[in-house]
C-alpha positions as CSV (number, residue, x, y, z in Angstrom):
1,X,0.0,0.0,0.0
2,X,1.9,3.2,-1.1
3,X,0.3,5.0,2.0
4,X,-0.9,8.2,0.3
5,X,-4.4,8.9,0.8
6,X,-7.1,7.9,3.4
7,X,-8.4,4.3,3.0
8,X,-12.1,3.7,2.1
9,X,-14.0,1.5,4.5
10,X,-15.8,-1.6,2.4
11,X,-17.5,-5.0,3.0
12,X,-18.0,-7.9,1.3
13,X,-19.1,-11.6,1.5
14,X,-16.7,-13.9,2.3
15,X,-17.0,-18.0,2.2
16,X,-15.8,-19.9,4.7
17,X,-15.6,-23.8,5.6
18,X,-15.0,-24.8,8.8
19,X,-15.2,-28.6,9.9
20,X,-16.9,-29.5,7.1
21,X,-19.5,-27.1,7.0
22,X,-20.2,-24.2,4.7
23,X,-20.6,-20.6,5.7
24,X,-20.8,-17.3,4.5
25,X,-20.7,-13.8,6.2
26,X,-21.6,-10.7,4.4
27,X,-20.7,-7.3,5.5
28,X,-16.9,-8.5,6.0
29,X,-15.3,-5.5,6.2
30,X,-12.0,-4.5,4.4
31,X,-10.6,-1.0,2.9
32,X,-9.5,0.1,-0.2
33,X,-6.8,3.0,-0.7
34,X,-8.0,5.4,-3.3
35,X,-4.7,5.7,-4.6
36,X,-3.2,2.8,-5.4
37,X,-6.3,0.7,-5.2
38,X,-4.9,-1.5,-2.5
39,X,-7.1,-3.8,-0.8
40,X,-6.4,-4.0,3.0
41,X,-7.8,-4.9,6.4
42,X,-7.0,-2.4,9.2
43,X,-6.3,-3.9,12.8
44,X,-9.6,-2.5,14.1
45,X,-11.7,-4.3,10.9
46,X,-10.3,-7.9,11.8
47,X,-10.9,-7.9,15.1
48,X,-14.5,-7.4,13.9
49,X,-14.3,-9.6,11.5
50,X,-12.5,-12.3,13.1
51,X,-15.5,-12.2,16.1
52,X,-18.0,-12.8,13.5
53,X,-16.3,-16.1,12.3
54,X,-15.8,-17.4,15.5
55,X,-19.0,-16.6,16.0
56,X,-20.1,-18.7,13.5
57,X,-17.6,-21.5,14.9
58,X,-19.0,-21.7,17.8
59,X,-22.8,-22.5,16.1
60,X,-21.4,-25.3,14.5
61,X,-19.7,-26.5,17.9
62,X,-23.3,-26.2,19.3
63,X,-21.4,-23.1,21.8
64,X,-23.4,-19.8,22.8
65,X,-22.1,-17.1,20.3
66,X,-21.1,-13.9,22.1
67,X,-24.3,-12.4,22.0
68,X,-25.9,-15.2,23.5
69,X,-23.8,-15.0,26.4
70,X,-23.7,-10.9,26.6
71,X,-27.6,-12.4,27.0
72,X,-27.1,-14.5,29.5
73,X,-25.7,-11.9,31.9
C-alpha cells in the first residue's frame, strides 16, 4: 500500500468452511486505498471480522455465540 491517501472503508461476502460445513458472512469488512487501489484490512476491521467467524464456529460447535452470552448476563 503506497500510504498516500485515506483508506475507504468496504465490505464484502466472504466464504468460509469450517469442519466440514459451509458458511458465509456478508458485511466483512476491508478498505480500499484510493490511490493505489490497494485492498487491505485495518487492525480495528479484523478484530471485527474475526469475532464474526468465530461466532459462526462456535454454532457449529453447538457453543453460545457472544451475543448469546452478553444475553445470559
Amino acid at each position: 500500500m503506497c500510504e498516500s491517501a485515506h483508506l475507504i472503508p468496504k465490505k464484502t461476502v466472504e466464504h468460509y468452511s469450517y469442519k466440514g460445513h459451509d458458511f458465509s458472512l456478508e458485511n466483512i469488512e476491508y478498505a480500499v486505498c484510493p490511490a493505489c487501489h490497494s485492498e487491505v484490512v485495518t487492525p480495528e476491521q479484523i478484530k471485527r471480522n474475526e469475532a464474526r467467524i468465530c461466532d459462526e464456529h462456535r454454532k457449529i460447535d453447538g457453543f453460545f455465540t457472544s451475543a448469546e452470552i452478553t444475553q445470559l448476563e
